[in-house]
N, C-alpha and C positions, 0 to 999 in steps of 0.2 A: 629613840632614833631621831638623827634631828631633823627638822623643818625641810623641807625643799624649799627652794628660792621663790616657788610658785604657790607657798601654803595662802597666800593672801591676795593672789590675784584673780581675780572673779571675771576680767574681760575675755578670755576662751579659754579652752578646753585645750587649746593648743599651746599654752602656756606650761602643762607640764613638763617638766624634767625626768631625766631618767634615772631609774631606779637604784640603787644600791648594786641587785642583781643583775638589774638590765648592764652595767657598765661594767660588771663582773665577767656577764654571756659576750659581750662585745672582745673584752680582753683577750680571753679564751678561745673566738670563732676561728670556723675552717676557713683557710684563703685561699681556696680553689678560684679557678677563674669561670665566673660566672656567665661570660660570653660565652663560653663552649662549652656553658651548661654542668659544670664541674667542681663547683662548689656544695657539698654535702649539706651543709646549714641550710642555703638557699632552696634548694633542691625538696629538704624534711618540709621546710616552713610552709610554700607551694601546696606538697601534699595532703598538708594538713589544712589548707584555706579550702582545697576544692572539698577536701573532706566532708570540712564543717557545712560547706554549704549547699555539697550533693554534685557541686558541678564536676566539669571533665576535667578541667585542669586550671589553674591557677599562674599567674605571674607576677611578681613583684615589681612595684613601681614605686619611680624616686617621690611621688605625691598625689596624695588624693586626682590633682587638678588632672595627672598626669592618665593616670587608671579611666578620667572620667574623659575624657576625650578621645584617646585612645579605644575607652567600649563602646561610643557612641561612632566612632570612625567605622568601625571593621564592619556594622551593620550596611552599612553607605556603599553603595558604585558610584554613579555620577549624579549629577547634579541634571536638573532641579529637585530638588529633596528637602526636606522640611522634616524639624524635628519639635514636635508640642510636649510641651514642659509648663512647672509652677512660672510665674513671673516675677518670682523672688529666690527660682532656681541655683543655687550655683554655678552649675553646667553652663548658665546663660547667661545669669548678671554677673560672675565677680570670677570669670576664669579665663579676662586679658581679649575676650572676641574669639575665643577657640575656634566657636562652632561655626564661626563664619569663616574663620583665618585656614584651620586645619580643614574641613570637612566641606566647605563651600555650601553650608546651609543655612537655609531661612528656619530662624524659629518662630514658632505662634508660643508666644506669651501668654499662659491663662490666668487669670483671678477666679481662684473657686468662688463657688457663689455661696458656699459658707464662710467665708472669709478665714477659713481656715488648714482646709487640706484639699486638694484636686480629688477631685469623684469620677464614677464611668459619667456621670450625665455630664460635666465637666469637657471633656474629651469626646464624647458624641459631638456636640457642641460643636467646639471649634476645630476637631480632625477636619483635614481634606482629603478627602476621598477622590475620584474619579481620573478621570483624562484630561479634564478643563486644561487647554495649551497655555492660559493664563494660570496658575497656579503651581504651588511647588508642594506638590504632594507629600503628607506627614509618612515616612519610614521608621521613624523613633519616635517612641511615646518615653521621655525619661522622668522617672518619680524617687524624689528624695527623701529617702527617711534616715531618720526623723527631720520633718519639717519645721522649722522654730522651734524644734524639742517636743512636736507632737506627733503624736501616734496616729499615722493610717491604719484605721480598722482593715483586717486581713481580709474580710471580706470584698471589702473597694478594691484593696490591689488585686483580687481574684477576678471581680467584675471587670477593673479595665484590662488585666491581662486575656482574658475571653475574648472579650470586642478585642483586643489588637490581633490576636492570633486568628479571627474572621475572615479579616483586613488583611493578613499578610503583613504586618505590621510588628516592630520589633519592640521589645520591651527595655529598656538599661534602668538598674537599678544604682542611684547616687547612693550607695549603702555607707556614706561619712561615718556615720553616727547610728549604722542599723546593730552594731554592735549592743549602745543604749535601747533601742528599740526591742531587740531579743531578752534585755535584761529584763526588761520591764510588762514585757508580755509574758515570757514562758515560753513563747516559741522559738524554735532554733530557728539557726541561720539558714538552713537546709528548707524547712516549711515556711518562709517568705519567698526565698531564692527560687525555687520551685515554681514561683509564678511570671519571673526575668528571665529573657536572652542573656543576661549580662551583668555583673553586677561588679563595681567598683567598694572599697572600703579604705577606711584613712586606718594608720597605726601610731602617725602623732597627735590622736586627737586623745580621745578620752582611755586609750588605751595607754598613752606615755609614752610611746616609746619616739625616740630624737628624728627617725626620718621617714618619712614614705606611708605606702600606701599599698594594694593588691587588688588584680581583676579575676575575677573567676567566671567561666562562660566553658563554652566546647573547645576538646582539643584542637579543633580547626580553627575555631575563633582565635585560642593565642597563639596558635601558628604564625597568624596575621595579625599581632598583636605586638610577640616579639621581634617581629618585621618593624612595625612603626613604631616600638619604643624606641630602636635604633637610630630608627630615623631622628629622632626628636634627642639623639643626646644621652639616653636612659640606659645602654648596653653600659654597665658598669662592672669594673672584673671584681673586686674583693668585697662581694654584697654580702659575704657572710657576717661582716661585721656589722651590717644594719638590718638582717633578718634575724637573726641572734636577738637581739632583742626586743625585735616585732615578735619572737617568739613567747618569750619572757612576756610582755604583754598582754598576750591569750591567755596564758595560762593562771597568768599571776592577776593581773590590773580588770581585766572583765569581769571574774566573777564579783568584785569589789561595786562595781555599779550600782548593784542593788542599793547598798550602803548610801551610795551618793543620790540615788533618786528619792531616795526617805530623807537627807537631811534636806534636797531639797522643795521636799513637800511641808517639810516642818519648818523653814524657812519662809516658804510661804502662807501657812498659818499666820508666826509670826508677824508679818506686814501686814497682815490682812485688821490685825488688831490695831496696827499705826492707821491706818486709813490707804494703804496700799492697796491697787487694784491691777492686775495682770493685762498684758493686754488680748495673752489667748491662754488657754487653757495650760496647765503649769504639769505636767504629764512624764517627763523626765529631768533633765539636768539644765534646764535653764525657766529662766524668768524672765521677762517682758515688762520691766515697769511703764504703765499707762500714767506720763505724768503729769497730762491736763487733768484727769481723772481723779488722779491721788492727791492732786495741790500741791504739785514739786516741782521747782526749779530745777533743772538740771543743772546747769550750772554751780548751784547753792549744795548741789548734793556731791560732785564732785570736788568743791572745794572742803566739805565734811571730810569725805572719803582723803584726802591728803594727808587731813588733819588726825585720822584714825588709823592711819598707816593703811588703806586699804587700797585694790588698785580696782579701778571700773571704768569702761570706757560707754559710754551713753546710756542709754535702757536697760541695755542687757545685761543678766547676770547671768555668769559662766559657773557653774560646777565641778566640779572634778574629784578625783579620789584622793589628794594632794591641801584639798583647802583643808584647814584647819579649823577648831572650834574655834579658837580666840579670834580669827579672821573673822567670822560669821557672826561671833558677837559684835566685833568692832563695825564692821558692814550695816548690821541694824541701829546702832547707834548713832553714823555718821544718817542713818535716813530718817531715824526720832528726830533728832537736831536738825534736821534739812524742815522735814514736817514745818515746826515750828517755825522757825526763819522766816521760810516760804510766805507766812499767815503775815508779817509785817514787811516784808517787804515794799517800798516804794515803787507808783507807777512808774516804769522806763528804764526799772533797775535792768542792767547787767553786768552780769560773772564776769570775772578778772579769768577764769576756767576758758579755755577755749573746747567747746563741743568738737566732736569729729573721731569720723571711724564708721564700726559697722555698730546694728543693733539701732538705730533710728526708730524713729517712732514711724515715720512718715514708709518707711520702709520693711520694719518688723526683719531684719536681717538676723538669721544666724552665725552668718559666716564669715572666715578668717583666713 
């Protein structure tokens, strides 16, 4: 089979291409109009999201950003309302001011104090509670999994969903990459789900497929849902042709995950032998290079990577089902070579490479 154009590109998960099948299911899809609910593809696909995940009903949406604003809106009446989230959220940092633009809410930014993934003690923390007429009471607690490709223990998301449901307080789950998360655990999407109002998922990401995204929550929820997809643009007639292969992706590209979270565990081996060091726990489909740590230039290491035909955009290494061996060897080689370099380098030196994008150190971004 040949190559995807993506077999070498390690800067996201959203780099892949569609599938042989996937543009086969495209060719072939129903072109019912999906504004009056009458496309049959769209319709199966739907069925099959609230399925998997236990909810009421299901809607397709043109992108992650789209599902993740939209579940956090429907929670909302008016304002003042506050929504507490990671501080390296996507809902928060890198989807355009949504939650302030769409929802007219304040968000509380937390930094778990593991430096790693939000906890209930986390959210005790910084929730607001009360009446205080100075304050904009939290309504949404939203939790992204996976977080820099790390796993919330089920346990935590159970603990914060408890305390929110005390509270009167809503849950939305950023389910981007909870597709990786179920791979990697064993548990369905349904036994995460179970603990959210609300849960969004991406279908360009590690699943492949070219567009979009899905929310799943109560059939009232996306009553109120396909209301404000409308609004925002999203009522699109012939979505058979992009559910179609959101389908092919489930069925086809998920179970494949496994695959990808083992090569990227043995990739991390790997580094760990160069003098690589993570900068958080290495759990599914990315990597974190810590490069004060490791004695790397970035700079030094992106200009390796040019040089090895590899693509990388800062820190981060992206996984997918898509990369290739020869990629992954060329990857390690272009960071052997970096290693070394690094070790002689001159005070003051810099990269002819310009840095920039997601995946920062200063930042730990996942997102794209």
């Amino acid at each position: 089979m040949a190559l995807s154009p993506a077999h070498n590109d390690f800067r996201s998960d959203t780099f892949t291409t569609p599938t042989p099948s996937m543009l086969q299911a495209m060719a072939t899809a129903t072109v019912g109009d999906d504004v009056y609910q009458e496309d049959s593809a769209t319709s199966e696909f739907q069925s099959e999201i609230a399925r998997l995940t236990g909810m009421e009903s299901a809607l397709f949406m043109l992108s992650g950003t789209m599902g993740n604003q939209i579940g956090v809106r429907i929670h909302l009446a008016q304002p003042p309302h506050s929504v507490l989230c990671d501080y390296r959220a996507h809902v928060y940092a890198e989807e355009g001011s949504g939650l302030a633009v769409l929802s007219q809410a304040m968000v509380t930014p937390v930094h778990p104090a593991n430096g790693i993934y939000m906890t209930a003690e986390d959210v005790k923390r910084w929730v607001v509670l009360g009446e205080d007429i100075h304050t904009a009471p939290t309504k949404v607690i939203s939790l992204e999994l996976t977080i820099g490709g790390v796993l919330t223990p089920m346990e935590e998301i159970r603990k914060i969903s408890q305390f929110a449901r005390e509270h009167g307080i809503r849950v939305h789950c950023d389910g981007a990459r909870l597709w990786n998360a179920s791979a990697a655990t064993g548990h369905s999407l349904a036994e995460y789900c179970r603990y959210f109002d609300s849960v969004s998922m991406c279908v360009s990401k590690g699943l492949g497929a070219p567009v979009g995204g899905v929310l799943a929550c109560t059939k009232e929820g996306i009553q109120r849902a396909r209301w404000l997809r409308k609004q925002l643009g999203g009522g699109i007639r012939q979505a058979g042709v992009l559910t179609a292969a959101a389908m092919v992706g489930v069925r086809e590209v998920w179970p494949t995950m496994v695959y990808t979270h083992l090569k990227t565990k043995k990739l991390a081996e790997d580094l760990e032998v160069l003098g690589i060091v993570p900068q958080i726990p290495v759990e599914t489909n990315f990597f974190f290079i810590d490069a004060e740590r490791s004695g790397v230039d970035m700079g030094v290491l992106l200009e390796q990577c040019q040089k090895f035909n590899v693509r990388l955009m800062d820190e981060r290494i992206a996984m997918h089902h898509q990369i290739s061996d020869e990629a992954i060897e060329g990857l390690k080689a272009a960071i052997a070579e970096t290693v070394e370099i690094t070790k002689d380098l001159p005070v003051g030196y810099v990269s002819t490479v310009q840095k920039g994008g997601y995946g920062s150190t200063s930042k730990m971004n996942e997102y794209s």
